[in-house]
C-alpha positions as CSV (number, residue, x, y, z in Angstrom):
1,X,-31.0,-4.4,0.7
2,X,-31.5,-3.5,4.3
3,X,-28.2,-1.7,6.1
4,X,-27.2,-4.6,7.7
5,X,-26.4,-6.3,4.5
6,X,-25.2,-2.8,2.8
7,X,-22.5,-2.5,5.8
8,X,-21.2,-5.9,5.7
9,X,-20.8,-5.6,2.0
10,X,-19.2,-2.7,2.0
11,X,-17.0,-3.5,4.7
12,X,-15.8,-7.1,3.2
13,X,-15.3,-4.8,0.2
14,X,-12.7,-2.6,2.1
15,X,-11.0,-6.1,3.2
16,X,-11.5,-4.8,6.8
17,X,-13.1,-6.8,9.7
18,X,-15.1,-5.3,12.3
19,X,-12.6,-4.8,14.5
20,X,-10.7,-3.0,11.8
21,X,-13.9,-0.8,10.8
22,X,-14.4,-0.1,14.5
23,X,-10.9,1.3,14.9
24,X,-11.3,3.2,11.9
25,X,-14.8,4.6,12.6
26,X,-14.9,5.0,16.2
27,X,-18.3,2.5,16.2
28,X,-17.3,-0.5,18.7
29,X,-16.7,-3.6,17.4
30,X,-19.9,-4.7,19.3
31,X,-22.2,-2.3,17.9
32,X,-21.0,-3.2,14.3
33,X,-21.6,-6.9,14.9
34,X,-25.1,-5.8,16.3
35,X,-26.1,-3.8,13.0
36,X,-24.3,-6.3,10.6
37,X,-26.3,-9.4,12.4
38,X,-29.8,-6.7,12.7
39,X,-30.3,-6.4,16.0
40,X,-29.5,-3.0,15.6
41,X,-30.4,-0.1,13.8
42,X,-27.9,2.3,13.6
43,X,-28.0,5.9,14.4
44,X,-27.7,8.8,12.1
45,X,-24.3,9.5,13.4
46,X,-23.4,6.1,13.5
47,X,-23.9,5.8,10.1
48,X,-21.9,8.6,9.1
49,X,-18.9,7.4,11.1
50,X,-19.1,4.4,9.3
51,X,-19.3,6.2,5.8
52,X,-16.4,7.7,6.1
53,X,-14.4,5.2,7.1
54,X,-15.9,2.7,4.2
55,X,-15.4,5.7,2.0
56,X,-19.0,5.6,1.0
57,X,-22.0,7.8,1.4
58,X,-24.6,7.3,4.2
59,X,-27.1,7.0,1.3
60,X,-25.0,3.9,-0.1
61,X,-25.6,2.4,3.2
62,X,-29.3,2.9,3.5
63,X,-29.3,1.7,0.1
64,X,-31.1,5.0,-1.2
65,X,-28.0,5.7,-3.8
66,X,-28.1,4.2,-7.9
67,X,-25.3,4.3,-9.2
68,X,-26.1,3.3,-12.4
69,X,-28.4,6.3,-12.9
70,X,-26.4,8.9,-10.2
71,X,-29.6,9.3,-8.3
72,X,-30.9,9.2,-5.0
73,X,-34.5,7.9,-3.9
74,X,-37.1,10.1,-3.7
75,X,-39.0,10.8,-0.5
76,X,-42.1,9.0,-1.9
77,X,-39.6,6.2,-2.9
78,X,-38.4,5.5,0.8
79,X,-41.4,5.8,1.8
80,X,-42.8,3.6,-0.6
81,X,-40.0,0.7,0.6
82,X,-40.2,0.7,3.8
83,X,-44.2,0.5,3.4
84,X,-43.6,-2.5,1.2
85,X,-41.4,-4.3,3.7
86,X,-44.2,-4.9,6.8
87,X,-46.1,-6.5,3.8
88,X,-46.4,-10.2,3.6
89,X,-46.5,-11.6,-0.3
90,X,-49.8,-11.3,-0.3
91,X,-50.0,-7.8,0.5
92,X,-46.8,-7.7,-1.8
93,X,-48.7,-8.9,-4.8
94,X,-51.8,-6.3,-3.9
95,X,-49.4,-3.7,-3.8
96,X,-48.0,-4.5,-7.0
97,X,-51.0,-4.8,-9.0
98,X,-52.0,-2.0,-7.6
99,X,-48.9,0.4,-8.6
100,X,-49.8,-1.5,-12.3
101,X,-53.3,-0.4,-12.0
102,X,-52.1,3.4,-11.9
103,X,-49.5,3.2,-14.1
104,X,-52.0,2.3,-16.7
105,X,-53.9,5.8,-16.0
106,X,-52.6,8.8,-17.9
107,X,-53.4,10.8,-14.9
108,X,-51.3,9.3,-12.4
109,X,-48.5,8.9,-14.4
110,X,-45.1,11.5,-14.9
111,X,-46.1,13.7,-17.7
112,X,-49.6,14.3,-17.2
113,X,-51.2,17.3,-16.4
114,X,-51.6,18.0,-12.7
115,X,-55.4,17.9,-11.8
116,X,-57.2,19.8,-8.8
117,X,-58.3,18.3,-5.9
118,X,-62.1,18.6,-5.2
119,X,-62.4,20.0,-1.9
């Protein structure tokens, strides 16, 4: 779920409005409405001002946090995602049977021995 989403969920789930969040925060109401609606892209600090005042980690905003399992996306993961979102379906699909393809080979899968590269 992209941020824009993340913040305006997390913000209805505080029961604040943006102008209540913006107080809180610091972040203008403006810029809020900006990132909520996706025509902006927050800033790191941005984001962290607006963490703190939904009580929530910056990763829970960026949608990187699962906490079902406690964990946090890997590097590969992110990069992974935000990869997969330029794609059309059709590059979608490709890039699914792709991942399927290697996760039906031994050696690219967690577990298996690491192998050298040739050079």
């Amino acid at each position: 779920m992209p941020v824009s989403e993340n913040l305006k969920r997390k913000r209805k789930q505080a029961r604040l409005t943006q102008i209540q969040l913006a107080e809180k925060s610091g972040v203008s109401q403006q810029a809020i409405s900006f990132i909520e609606s996706g025509r902006n892209t927050p800033s790191e600090g941005t984001l962290r001002l607006l963490a703190t005042a939904l009580n929530c980690t910056v990763s829970e905003l960026l949608d990187e946090y699962h906490p079902e399992s406690g964990t946090m996306l890997t590097e590969y993961e992110r990069q992974l995602i935000l990869l997969a979102r330029r794609l059309n379906a059709q590059g979608m699909e490709k890039l699914l049977d792709y991942a399927r393809d290697l996760t039906e080979n031994d050696r690219y899968t967690k577990g298996a021995p690491p192998t050298k590269m040739a050079e």
